[in-house]
N, C-alpha and C positions, 0 to 999 in steps of 0.2 A: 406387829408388822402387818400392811396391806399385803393380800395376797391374792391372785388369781383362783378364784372362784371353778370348781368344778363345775361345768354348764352343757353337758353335751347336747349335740344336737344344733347348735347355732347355727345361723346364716354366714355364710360365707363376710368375712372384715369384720366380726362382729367380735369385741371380748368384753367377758365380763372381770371386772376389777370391786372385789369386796371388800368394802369399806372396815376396818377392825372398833367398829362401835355397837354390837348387838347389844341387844336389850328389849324390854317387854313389847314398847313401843318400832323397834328398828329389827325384830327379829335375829337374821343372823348377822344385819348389818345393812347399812345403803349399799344398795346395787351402782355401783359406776359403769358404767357403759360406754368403753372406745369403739368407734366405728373407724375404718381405713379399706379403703378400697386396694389391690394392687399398684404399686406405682404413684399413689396419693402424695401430695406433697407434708400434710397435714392430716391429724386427727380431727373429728370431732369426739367430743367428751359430753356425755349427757347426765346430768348431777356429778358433779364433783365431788360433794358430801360435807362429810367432815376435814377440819385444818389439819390434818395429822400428815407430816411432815414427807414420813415414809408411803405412806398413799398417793400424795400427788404427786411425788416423783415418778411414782409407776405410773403412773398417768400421763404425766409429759413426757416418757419418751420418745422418741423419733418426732417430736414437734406437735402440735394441736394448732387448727386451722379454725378451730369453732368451738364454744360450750353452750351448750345448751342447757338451761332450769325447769323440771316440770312445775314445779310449786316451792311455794315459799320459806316450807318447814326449818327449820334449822339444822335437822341432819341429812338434809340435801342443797342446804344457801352456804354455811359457815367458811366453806370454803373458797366463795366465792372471788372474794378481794385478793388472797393470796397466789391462788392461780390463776387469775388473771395476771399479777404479776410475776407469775415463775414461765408464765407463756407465752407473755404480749398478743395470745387470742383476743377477740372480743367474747362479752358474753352474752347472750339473748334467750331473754323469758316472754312473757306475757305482761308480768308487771314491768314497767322499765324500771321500777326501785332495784329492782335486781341486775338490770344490764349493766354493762361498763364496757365502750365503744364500741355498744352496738343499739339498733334502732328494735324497740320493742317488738314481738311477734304478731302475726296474727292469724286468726283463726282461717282454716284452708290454703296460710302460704306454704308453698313449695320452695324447700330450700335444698342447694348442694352444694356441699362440701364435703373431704375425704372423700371423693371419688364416691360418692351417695347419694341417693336419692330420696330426699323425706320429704315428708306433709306433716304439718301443726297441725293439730284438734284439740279447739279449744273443750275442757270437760270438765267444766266446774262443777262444785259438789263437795270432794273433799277439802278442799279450799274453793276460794274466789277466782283464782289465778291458775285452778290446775289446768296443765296441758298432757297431751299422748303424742308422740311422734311415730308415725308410720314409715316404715322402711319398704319404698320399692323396687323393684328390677327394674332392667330398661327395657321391659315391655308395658311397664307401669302398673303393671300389679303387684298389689301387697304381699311383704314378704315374712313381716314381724310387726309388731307393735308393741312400743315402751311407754309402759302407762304410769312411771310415777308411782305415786300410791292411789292411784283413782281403780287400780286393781293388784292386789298383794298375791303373791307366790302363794299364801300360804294363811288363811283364816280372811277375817273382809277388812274393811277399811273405816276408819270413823270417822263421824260426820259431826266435827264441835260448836256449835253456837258459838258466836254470831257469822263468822267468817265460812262456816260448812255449812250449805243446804242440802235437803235431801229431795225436794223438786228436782233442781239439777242434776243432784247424782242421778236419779234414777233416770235422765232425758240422756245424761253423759251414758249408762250403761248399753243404754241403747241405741246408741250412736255407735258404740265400739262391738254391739252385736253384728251392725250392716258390715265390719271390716271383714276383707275376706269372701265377698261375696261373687268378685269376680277375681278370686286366688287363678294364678296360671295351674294349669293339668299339672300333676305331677308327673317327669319323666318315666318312673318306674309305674306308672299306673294312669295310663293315657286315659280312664274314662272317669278318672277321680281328681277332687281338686286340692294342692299342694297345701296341706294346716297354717294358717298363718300365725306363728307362734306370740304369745304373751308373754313378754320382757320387760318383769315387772321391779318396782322402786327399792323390793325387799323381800325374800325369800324367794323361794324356785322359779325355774322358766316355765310357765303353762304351754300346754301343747299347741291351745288355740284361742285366739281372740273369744270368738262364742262359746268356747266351754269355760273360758273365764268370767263372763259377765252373767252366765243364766241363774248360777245358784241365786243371785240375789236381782228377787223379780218385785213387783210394787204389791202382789197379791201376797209374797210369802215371806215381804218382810217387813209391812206397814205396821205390824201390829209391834214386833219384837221393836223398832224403832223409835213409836213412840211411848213403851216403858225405858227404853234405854233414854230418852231425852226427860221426861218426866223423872227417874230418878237423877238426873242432874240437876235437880228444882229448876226445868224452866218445860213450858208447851211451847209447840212445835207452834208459829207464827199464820201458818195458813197450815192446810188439808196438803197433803203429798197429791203431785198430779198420778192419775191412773191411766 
């Protein structure tokens, strides 16, 4: 059974909905992610996941107005033809092989639906196709950020030949360091700025955008990267940019 994901700490519309397919690769399962504003007519839904029957019903309740794909994987596409049909939503990725009645994304558009306010980034690396979706207020500053697997709750993320580089990742990691960098004050602490949290594809919710991408920098993990690509008999194509 899908179930509601312990996640405290969320932004205000935010739930998480855990997918029941853990495994070495999916940890304790795909993170699904409804967002709903007060009064929204619509969800959106960000990875659907996997087809499992009892999950996207939890999913469709009270309607979906949007889904959104960060990447291609299978245990965040497989459900994608099904709930689109249990929703009549459209669905929009990066790749359009993934959409259905909707027009592809792109990188820096601003979209709203459920009563929300995101921004696409595009952040290839772990894939071709990966994206992160920034969640704002309506003062426009970042509030969260759902990165897919381009950053896991919980150990890093791998970078497979042909389709993952690790140029990109490392350009995507630090693209998703600038998030947060004009966070609003936090109320209870007028001269500090509000964390903008990491809402990631699979395992826990990190505190912060920046405390989630600095373990893994181009100095401290060029080397362990390409033994990890060299025991999968192949060298890395070009030099990682520094």
């Amino acid at each position: 059974m899908a179930e509601i994901a312990e996640a405290p700490a969320l932004p205000d519309g935010v739930a998480l909905v855990r997918a029941p397919n853990p495994g070495p690769m999916t940890l304790d399962g795909t993170n699904s992610w409804v967002l709903r504003a007060p009064g929204a007519r619509g969800s959106v839904v960000i990875d659907p996941g996997p087809a499992d029957a009892a999950h996207l019903d939890r999913l469709a309740e009270g309607g979906v107005e949007l889904v959104l794909v960060t990447h291609r994987h299978p245990d965040h596409t497989d459900a994608v033809d099904a709930f689109a049909d249990l929703t009549g939503a459209p669905v929009r990725a990066i790749d359009a092989v993934w959409c259905r009645g909707g027009a592809p994304l792109a990188d820096g558009e601003r979209v709203a639906a459920g009563g929300m306010r995101l921004e696409v980034l595009a952040t290839p690396g772990h894939t071709s196709d990966s994206m992160c979706v920034v969640l704002r207020d309506r003062a426009d500053a970042a509030v969260a950020v759902f990165t897919g697997d381009t950053v896991l709750g919980r150990g890093t993320s791998i970078i497979a030949h042909p389709d993952g580089a690790l140029g990109p990742y490392l350009d995507s990691l630090h693209r998703l360091l600038s998030i947060g960098a004009g966070a609003a004050p936090d109320a209870d602490a007028p001269d500090a700025t509000r964390p903008v949290l990491t809402l990631p594809g699979h395992g826990p919710v990190l505190p912060t955008s920046r405390a989630s991408a600095t373990p893994i920098s181009p100095t401290a993990r060029n080397g362990s990267t390409r033994c990890a690509v060299r025991s999968r008999g192949s060298e890395p194509t070009r030099a990682p940019k520094q």
